[in-house]
N, C-alpha and C positions, 0 to 999 in steps of 0.2 A: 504494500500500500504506500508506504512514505519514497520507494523506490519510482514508484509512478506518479506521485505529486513532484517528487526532484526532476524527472522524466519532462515532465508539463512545463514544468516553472524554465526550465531550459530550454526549452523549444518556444515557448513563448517570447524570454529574451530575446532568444536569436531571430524571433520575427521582429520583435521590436528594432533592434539592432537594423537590420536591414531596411525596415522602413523609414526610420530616420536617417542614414545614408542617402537612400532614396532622396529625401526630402531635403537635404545639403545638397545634394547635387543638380536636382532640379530647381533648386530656390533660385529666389532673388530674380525674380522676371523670368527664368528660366534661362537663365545666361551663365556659362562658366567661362572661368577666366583663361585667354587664350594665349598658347604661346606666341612671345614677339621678339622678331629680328628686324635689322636695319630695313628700311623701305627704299622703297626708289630715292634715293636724294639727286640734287640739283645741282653742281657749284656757282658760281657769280659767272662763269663765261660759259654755261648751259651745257656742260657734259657733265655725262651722271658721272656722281662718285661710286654708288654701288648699285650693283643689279640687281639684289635680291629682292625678292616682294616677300609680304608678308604671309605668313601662315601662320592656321589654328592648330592645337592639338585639341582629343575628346577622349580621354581616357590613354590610352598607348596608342593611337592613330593622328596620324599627321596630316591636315586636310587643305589644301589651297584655297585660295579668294575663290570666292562664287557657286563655292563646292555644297552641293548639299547630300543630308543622308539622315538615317532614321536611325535614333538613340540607340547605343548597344550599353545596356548598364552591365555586362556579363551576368556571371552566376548570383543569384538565382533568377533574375528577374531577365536574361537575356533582350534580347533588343523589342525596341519598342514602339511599333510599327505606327505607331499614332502622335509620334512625338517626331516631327520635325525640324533636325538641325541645319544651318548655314553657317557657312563663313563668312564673316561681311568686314567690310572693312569699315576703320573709323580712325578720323583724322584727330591724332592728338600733339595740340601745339602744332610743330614743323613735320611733325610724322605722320604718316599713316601706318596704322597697326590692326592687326586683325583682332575679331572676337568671336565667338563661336553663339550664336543666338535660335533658341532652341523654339518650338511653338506646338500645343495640341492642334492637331488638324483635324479631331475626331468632328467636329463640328461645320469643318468647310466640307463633308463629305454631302454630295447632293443625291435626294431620296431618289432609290430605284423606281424606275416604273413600273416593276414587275409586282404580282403578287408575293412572290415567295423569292426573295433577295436570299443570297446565300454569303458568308464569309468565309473567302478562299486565305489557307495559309498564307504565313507571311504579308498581309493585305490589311489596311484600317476601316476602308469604307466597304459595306454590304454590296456585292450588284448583281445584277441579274444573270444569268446561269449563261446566258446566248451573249453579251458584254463582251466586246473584246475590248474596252478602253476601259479604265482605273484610273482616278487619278492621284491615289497613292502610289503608283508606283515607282521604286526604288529609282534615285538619280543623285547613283556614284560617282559620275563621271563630271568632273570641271568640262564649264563650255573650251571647247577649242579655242587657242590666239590665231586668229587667221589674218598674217600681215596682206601688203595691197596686192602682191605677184598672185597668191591664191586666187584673193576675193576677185578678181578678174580672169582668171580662169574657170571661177565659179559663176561670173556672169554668161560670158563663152559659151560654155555648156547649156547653162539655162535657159540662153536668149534660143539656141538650139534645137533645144529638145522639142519633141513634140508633144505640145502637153491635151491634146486630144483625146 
């Protein structure tokens, strides 16, 4: 008996435990603090001094400007398909520095028009079984830097194509 009240009283810590971590990590606006290196600087005769742009980290992941993804709190809570983060940048003083800014998106999910919505793994928003668009889905990937040679190669193509 007192083996199973020790039993309980542990296992309840350990939830509590967890959920307050939880709660430090997603507090405070839902922002954690992002790692910061030197940004683009200027000098007075307009060449940069350094190239690096800035990036966030979110636990042991290392993420670029404009990069977005969905919270991984590990064990036990693993990621968290309705919490979406970015990297965004923010100009402090002469710098720009990154910060990682996290948001519920349970709420910008828009209602299925099916009867009977269904919620596919990995997935925040309900949708319809015949749906092939979500729009939680995962986007790990920073947009491309496409300098001007591309972007006119990509005109080229496009003015091309036949879009019939």
């Amino acid at each position: 008996m007192a083996t199973n009240i020790v039993k309980t009283t542990f296992t309840i810590i350990q939830i509590l435990s967890w959920f307050f971590t939880l709660i430090l990590i997603l507090g405070n606006g839902m922002q954690t603090q992002a790692r910061r290196q030197s940004p683009l600087m200027v000098e007075e005769d307009g060449f940069r001094k350094n190239h690096r742009a800035a990036e966030c980290t979110f636990g042991k992941q290392t993420r670029e400007l404009g990069s977005t993804w969905f919270a991984d709190l590990g064990p036990p809570f693993g990621v968290m398909y309705c919490i979406r983060c970015e990297c965004t940048p923010v100009q402090k003083k002469r710098r720009i520095v990154a910060r990682v800014q996290c948001r519920n998106i349970k709420n910008e999910c828009p209602k299925p028009t099916c009867d009977e919505p269904v919620l596919h793994p990995g997935r925040c928003c309900k949708t319809c079984p015949d749906d092939l668009y979500s729009p939680d889905i995962p986007q790990d990937v920073s947009p491309p830097i496409i300098n001007e040679e591309e972007e006119k190669k990509y005109e080229t193509f496009c003015s091309s194509f036949n879009w019939t």
